[in-house]
ROGU-475253 format. One line per 10 residues: their letters; for each residue x, y, z of C-alpha. Coordinates in pm, 1 decimal, padded with zeros to 6 digits. Each point is the difference from the previous one (the first is absolute). Layout:
A) X:Y:Z  ...;
END
This chain:
XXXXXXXXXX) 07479.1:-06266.8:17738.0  -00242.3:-00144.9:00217.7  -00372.1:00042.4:00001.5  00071.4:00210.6:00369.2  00226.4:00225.8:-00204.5  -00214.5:00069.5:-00238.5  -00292.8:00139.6:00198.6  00260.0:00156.7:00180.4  00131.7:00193.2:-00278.6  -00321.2:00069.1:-00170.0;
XXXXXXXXXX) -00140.3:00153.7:00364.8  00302.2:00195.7:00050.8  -00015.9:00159.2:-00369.9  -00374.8:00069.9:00001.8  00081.0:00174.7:00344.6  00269.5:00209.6:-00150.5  -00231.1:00067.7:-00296.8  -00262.6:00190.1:00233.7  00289.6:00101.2:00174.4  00092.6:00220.0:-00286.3;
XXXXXXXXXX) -00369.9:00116.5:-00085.6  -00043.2:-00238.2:-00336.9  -00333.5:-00091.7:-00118.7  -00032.2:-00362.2:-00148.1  -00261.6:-00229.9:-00098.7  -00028.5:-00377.8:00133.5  00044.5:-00087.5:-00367.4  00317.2:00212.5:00000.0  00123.1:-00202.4:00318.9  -00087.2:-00336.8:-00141.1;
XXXXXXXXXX) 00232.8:00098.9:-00303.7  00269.4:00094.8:00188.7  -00004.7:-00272.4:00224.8  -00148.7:-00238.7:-00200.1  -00234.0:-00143.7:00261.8  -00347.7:-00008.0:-00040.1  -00261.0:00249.4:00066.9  -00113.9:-00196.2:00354.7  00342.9:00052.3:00125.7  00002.4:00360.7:-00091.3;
XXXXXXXXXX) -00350.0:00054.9:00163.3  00138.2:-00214.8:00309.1  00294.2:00220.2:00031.5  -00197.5:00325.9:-00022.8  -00284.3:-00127.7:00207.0  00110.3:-00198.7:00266.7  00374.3:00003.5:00042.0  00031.0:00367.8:-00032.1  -00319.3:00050.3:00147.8  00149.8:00250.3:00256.1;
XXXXXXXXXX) 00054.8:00246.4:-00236.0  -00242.8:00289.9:-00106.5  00026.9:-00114.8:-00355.4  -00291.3:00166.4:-00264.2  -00131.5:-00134.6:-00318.2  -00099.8:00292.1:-00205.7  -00054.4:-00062.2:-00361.7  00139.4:-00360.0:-00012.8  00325.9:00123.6:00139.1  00126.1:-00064.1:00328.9;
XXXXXXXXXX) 00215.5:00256.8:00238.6  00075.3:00099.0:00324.4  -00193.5:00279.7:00165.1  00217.1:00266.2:00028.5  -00021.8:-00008.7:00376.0  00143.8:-00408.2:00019.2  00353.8:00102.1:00099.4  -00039.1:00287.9:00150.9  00006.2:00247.7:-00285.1  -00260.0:00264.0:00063.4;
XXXXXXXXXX) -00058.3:00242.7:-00340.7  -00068.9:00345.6:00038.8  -00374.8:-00084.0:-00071.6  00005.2:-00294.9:00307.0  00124.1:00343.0:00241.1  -00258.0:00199.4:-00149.7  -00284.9:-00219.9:00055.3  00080.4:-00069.5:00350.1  -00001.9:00389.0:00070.6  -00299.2:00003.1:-00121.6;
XXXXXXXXXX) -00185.5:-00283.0:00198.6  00190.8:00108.0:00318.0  -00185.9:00306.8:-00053.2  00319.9:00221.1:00022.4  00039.5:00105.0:-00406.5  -00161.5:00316.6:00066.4  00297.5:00049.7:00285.9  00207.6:00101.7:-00257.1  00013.7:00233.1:-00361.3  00010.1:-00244.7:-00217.8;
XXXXXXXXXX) 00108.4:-00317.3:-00012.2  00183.1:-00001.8:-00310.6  00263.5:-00267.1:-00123.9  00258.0:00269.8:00101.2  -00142.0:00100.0:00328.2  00042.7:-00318.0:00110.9  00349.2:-00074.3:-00086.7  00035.0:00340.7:00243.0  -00189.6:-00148.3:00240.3  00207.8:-00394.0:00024.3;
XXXXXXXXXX) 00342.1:00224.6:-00044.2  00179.0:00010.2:00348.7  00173.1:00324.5:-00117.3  -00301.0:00218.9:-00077.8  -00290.3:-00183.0:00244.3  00145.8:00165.6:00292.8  -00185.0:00344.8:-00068.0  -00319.5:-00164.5:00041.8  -00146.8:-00156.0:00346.8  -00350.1:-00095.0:-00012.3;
XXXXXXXXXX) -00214.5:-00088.3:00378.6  -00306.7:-00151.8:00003.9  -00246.6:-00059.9:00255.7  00040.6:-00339.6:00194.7  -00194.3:-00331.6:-00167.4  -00144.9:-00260.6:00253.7  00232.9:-00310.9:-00048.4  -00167.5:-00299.1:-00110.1  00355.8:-00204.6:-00039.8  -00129.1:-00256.7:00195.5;
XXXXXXXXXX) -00357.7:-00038.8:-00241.6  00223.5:-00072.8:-00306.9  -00125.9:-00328.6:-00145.6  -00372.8:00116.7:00126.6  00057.9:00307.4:-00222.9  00121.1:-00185.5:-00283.4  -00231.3:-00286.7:00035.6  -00272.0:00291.2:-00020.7  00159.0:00099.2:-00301.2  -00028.6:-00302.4:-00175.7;
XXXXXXXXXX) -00357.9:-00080.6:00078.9  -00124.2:00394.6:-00108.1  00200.2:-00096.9:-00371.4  -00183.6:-00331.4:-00010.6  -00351.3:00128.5:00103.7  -00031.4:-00230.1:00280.8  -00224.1:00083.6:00368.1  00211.9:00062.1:00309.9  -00114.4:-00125.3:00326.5  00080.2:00226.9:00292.7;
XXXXXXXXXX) -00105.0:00120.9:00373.1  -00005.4:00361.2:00025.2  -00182.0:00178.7:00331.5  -00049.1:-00354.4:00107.7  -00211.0:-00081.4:-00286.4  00071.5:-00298.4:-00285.8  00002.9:00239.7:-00318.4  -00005.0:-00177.7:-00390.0  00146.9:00246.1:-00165.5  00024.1:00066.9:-00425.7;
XXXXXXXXXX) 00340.7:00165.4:00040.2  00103.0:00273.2:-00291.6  00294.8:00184.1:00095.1  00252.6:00066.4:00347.9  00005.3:00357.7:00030.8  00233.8:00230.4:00166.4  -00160.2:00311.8:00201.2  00277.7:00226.4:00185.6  00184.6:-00303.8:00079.1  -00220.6:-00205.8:00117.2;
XXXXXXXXXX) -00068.2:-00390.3:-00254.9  -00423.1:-00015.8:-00062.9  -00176.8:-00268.1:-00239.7  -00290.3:00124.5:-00192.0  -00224.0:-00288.4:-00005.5  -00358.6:-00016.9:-00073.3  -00196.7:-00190.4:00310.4  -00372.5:-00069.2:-00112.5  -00001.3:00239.5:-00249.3  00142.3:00298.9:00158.5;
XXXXXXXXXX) 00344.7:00138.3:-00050.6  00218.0:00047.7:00362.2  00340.6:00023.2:00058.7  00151.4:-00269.4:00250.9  00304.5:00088.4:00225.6  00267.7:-00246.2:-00113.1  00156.1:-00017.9:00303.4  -00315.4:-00072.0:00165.1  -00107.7:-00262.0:-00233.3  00042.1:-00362.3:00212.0;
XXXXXXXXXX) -00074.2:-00359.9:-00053.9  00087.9:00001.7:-00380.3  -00144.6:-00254.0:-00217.3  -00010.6:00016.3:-00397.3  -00295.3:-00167.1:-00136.6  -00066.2:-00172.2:-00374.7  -00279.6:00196.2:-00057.1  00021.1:00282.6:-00262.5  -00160.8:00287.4:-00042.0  -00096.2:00265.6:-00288.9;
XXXXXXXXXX) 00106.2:00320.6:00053.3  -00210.0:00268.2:00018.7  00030.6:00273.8:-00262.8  -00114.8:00280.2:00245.6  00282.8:-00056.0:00233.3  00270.2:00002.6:-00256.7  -00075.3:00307.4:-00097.9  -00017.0:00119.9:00361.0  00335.3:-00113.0:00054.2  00111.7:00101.5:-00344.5;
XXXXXXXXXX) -00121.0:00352.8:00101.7  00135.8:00011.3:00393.7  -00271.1:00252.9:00055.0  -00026.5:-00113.8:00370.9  00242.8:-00028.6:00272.1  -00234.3:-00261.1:00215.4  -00178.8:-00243.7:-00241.3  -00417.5:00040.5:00108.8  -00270.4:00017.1:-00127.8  -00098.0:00256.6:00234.3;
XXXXXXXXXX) 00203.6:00338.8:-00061.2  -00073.1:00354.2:00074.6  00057.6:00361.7:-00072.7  00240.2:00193.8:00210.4  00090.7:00414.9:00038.7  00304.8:00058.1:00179.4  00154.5:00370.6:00026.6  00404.5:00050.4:00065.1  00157.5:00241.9:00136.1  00229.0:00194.4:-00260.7;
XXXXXXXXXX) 00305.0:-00057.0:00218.6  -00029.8:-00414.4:-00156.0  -00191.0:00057.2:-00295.5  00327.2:-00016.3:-00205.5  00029.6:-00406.6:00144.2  -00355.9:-00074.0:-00166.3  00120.3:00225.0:-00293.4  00311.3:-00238.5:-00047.7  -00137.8:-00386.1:-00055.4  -00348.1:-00102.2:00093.5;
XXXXXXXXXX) 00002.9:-00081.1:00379.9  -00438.4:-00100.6:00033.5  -00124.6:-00234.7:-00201.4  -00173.0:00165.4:-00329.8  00136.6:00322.9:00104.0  -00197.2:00270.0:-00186.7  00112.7:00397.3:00034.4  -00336.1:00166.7:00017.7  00119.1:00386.9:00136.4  00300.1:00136.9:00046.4;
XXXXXXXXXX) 00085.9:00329.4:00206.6  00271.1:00225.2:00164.9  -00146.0:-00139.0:00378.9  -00104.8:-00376.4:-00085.3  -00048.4:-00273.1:-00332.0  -00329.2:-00205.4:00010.7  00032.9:-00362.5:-00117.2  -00245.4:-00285.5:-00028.2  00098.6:-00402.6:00020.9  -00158.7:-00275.6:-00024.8;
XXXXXXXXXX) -00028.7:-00299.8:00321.9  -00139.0:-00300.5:00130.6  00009.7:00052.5:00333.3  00038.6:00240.1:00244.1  00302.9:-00100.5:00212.6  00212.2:00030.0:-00370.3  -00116.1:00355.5:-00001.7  00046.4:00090.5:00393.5  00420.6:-00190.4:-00003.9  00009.9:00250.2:-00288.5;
XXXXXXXXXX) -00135.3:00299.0:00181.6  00172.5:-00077.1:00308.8  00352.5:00018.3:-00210.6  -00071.2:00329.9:-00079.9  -00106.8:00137.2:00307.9  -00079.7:00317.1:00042.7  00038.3:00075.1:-00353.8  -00310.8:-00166.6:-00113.6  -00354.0:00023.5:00034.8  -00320.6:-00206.6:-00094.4;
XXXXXXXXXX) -00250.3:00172.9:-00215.7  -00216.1:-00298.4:-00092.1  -00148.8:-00164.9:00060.8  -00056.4:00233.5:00310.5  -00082.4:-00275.4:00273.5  00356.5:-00129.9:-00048.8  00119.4:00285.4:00103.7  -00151.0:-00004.2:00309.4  00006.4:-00354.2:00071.5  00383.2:00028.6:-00075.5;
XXXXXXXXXX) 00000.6:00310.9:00282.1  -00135.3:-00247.1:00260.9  00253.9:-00256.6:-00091.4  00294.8:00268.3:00107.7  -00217.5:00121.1:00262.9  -00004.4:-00330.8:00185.6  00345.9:-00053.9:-00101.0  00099.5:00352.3:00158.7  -00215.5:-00150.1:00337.9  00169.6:-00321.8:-00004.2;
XXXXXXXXXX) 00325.7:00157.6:-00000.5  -00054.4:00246.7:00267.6  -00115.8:-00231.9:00223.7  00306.7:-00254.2:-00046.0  00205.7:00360.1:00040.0  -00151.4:00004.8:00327.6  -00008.1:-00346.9:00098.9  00434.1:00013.5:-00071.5  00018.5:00338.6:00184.5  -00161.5:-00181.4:00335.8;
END
């Protein structure tokens, strides 16, 4: 057999080894094969480099996700940073046999609001990914400005990608999609306790430093909708009545809290801060004007 043949051979039963889910040591290899332990570490490290193989414990082995074998555990923790493990009872081992099983997952249909397509941002999304493990600055323009950015984590708000990154030592969010002229810099960074914990929490829909206290009342004919999942961000339930439920949230700004009131028009109502309230009656007033006036301009 020549020397070819033998690396062949040796590649091709290594392969089959984390084919099959075994667990061996490069001692165990160089035994078997009766090579020596730079081959062994050449073979694992360079020629099948391509692989997602894991040392744990002096043992080698495929992750369980090399050739396309996903464990009930993989499914489960992709429900769960997808945000949609809560969609369902439980997500048991059982469940979701139910749920991959073309005979029973035709009683369930699940619709979701539409998600902004960044298909064409793929390798800046991963690329973002990889820098935010490693700890490293992100260059950026955003609002026409060059931004260095200490990038923590790409977060998903109704559908829409934002990175929480810390810009001269205050936490914003980013729109992704917005995000142009992409350069990843050398330069690490420490992260800030303080902002972990704020995104460990999710206590805010808009990153800010700069939040305040809301009052909204609802009609009774939604209140049932606010009763059902959290729709404002840090929903609290502060009365609750026959005629109306009071609730208080939490915002950075006050367009996030009008695009919320005007969903739920004329259901809703601003309680405080009171000069919202008003200010948010002027913005439909002009609207109203602007709208009769193109009404009349069509009719002439």
């Amino acid at each position: 057999m020549t020397e070819h043949d033998k690396y062949s051979t040796r590649i091709t039963l290594i392969l089959q080894k984390l084919i099959a889910r075994e667990r061996f040591t490069i001692e165990d290899l160089c035994e078997e094969f009766n090579v020596n332990k730079r081959t062994i570490q050449r073979d694992i490290n360079v020629r099948l480099s391509w692989l997602p193989i894991k040392k744990e414990n002096g043992y080698y082995f495929a992750e369980s996700f090399a050739f396309g074998d996903l464990s009930f555990k993989d499914i489960q923790a992709f429900a769960t940073l997808s945000g949609i493990k809560s969609l369902y009872p439980a997500l048991t081992n059982d469940f979701i046999v139910d749920l991959l099983n073309i005979k029973t997952n035709q009683a369930y249909l699940v619709k979701s609001f539409d998600h902004e397509s960044i298909a064409n941002q793929q390798k800046s999304f991963e690329a973002i990914s990889a820098w935010i493990l490693k700890h490293q600055q992100i260059s950026c323009t955003y609002k026409n400005k060059q931004r260095i950015l200490n990038s923590y984590k790409l977060v998903n708000i109704n559908g829409i990608w934002y990175l929480g990154a810390d810009e001269d030592g205050i936490f914003k969010t980013f729109t992704f999609s917005k995000m142009t002229n992409l350069k990843f810099l050398d330069t690490q960074f420490s992260e800030n306790p303080e902002f972990i914990e704020l995104l460990r929490k999710n206590e805010v829909t808009w990153f800010s430093n700069s939040t305040f206290d809301a009052t909204l009342q609802i009609n009774a004919k939604v209140a049932e909708y606010f009763f059902r999942r959290a729709l404002l961000p840090n929903q609290k339930i502060i009365e609750h009545t026959d005629e109306y439920l009071i609730l208080s949230t939490k915002v950075s700004y006050e367009d996030e809290l009008f695009s919320i009131v005007k969903y739920w028009l004329p259901h809703i109502k601003i309680l405080q801060p009171t000069d919202l309230q008003a200010k948010f009656n002027n913005i439909l007033q002009n609207y109203l004007s602007s709208y009769m006036r193109l009404k009349t301009v069509i009719a002439k």
